[in-house]
C-alpha positions as CSV (number, residue, x, y, z in Angstrom):
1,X,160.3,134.7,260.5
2,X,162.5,132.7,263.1
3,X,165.7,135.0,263.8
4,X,169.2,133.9,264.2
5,X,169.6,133.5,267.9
6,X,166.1,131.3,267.9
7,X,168.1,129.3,265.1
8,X,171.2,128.8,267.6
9,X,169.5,128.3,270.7
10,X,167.0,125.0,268.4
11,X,170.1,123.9,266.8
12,X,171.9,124.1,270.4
13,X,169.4,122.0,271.8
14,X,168.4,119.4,268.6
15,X,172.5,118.6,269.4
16,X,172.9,118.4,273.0
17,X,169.4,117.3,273.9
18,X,170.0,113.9,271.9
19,X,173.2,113.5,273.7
20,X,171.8,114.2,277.1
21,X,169.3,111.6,276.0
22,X,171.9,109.2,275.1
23,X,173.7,109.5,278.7
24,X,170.4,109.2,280.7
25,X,169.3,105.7,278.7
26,X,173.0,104.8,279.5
27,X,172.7,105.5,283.0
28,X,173.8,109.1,283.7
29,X,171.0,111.3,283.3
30,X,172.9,114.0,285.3
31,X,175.8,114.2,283.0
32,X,175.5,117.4,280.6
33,X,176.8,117.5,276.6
34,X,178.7,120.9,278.3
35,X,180.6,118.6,280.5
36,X,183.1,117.2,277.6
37,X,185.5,119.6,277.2
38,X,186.2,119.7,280.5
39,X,186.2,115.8,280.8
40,X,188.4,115.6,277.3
41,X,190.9,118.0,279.1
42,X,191.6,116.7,282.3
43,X,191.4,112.7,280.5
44,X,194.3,114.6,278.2
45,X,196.1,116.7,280.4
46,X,195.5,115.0,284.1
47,X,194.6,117.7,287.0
48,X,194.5,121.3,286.6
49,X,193.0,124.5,288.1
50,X,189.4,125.8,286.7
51,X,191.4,129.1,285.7
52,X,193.6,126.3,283.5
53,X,190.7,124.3,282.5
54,X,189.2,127.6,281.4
55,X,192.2,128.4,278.8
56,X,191.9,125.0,277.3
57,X,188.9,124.8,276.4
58,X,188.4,128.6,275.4
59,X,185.7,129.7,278.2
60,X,185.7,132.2,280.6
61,X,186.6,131.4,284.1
62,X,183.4,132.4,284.8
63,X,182.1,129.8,282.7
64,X,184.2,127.0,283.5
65,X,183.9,127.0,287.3
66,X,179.8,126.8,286.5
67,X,180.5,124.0,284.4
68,X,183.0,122.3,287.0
69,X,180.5,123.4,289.7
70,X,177.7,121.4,288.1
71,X,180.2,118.7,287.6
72,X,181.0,118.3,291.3
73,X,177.4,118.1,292.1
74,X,177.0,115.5,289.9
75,X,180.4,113.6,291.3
76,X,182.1,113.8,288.5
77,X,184.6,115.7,289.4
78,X,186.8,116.3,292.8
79,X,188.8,120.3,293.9
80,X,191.5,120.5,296.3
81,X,193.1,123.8,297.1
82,X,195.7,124.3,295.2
83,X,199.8,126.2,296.4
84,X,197.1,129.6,296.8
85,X,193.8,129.5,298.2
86,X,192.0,131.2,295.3
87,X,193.0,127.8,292.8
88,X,191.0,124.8,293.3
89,X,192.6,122.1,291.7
90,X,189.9,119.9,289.5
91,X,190.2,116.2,289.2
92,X,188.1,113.6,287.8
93,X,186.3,111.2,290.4
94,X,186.0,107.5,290.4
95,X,182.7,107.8,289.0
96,X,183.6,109.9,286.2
97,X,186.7,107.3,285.4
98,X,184.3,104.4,285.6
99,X,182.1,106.3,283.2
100,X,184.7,107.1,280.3
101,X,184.2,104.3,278.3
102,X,180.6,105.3,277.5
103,X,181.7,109.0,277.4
104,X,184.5,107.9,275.0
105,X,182.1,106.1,273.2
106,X,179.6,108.6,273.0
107,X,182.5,111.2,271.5
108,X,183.5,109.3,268.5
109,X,179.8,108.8,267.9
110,X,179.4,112.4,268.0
111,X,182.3,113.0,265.9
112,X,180.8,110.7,263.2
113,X,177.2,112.2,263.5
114,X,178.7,115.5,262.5
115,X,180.9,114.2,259.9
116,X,177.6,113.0,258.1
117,X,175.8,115.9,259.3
118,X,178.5,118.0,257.4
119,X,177.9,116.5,254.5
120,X,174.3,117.5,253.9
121,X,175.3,120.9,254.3
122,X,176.4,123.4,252.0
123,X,179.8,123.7,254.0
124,X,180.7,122.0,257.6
125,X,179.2,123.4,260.0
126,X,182.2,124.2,262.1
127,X,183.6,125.9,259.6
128,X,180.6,128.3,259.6
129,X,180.6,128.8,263.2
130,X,184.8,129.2,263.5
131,X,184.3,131.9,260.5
132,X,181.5,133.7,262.5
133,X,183.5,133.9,265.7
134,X,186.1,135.2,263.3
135,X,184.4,137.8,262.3
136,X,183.0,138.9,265.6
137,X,186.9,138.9,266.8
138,X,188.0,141.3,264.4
139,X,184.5,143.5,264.3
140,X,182.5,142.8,267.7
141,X,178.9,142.8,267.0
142,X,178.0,145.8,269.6
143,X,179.9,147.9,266.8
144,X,178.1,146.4,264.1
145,X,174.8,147.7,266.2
146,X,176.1,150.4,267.3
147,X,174.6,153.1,264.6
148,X,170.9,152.2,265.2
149,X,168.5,154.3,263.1
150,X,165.2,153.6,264.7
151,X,163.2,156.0,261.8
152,X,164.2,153.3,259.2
153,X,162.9,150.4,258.4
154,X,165.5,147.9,258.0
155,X,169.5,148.9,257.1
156,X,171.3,147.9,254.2
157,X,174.0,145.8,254.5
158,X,177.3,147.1,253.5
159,X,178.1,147.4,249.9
160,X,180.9,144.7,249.7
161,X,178.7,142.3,251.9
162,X,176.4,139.6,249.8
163,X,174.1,137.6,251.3
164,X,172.6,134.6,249.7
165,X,168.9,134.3,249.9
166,X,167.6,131.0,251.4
167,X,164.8,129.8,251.0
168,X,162.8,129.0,254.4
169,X,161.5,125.5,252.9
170,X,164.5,124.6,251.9
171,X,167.5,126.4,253.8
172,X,170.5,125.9,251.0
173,X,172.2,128.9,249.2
174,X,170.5,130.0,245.9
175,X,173.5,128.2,244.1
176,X,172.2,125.3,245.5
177,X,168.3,125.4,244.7
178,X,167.6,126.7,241.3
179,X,164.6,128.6,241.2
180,X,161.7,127.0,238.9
181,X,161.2,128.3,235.5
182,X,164.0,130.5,235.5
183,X,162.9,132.7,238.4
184,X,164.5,134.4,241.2
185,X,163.4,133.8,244.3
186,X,162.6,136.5,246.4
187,X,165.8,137.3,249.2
188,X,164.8,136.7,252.5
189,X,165.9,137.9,255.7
């Protein structure tokens, strides 16, 4: 049985590792799928500090100077200081301006590769992962852990919770894959 963070991490990586792939035939095999948002935003709203660039795209600051870190390793990106010496001002570099056609390019491309992808699934995948997040906002998942029985063998689920049952060939809701003859098929987990 393959578990849900093994899922995220190979659907993480099917995604990014083909656009990675697209950049290094293009020319840029140091430039990272994670380095879009941060591109988008500063092409959209010009210089900013990494605590700023953080906010827009919805990372920690933590995260974002990494990201921004990486970038400036890889030239696509310049910091100055900014009116205090704790703000570093990010801009984009000549070689990151030269680039933007292809990385323009590349982002419409991904946005019509989901689109279709979307449309072989049950419901859009963003969707899904917006509704998770959700979720996890209103009812972190350390208190959805935190009563651990480690004498039983596997929890219920709450009583107003339903789960479809997918089948591991063929991942689509029950709904969606009538069983043969009639027959159930057996909920998995």
């Amino acid at each position: 049985m393959t578990g849900l963070g093994t899922l995220m991490r190979h659907l993480h990586e099917l995604m990014d590792g083909a656009i990675a792939d697209i950049y290094a035939e293009h020319g840029l095999p140091e430039y990272r799928p994670r380095f879009s948002p941060v591109m988008r935003t500063l092409v959209e709203r010009g210089p900013m500090t990494i605590r700023d660039v953080a906010e827009a795209i919805g990372v920690t600051h933590s995260a974002a100077s990494q990201t921004v870190i990486q970038m400036r390793r890889c030239d696509l990106v310049t910091l100055e200081k900014g009116k205090d010496a704790r703000h570093r001002i990010v801009h984009l570099s000549q070689k990151a301006m030269a680039a933007l056609p292809l990385i323009e390019a590349e982002w419409a491309a991904t946005e019509r590769a989901v689109r279709e992808l979307d449309a072989e699934l049950p419901m859009p995948l963003a969707d899904v992962l917006r509704a998770a997040a959700q979720a996890l906002e209103r009812r972190p998942f350390r208190d959805r852990i935190a009563r651990i029985d480690p004498t039983a063998d596997r929890q219920a689920p709450p009583p107003d919770h339903q789960t479809p049952a997918i089948d591991q060939e063929n991942p689509m809701p029950d709904h969606q894959n009538p069983a043969p003859d009639g027959q159930n098929p057996p909920p998995s987990r």
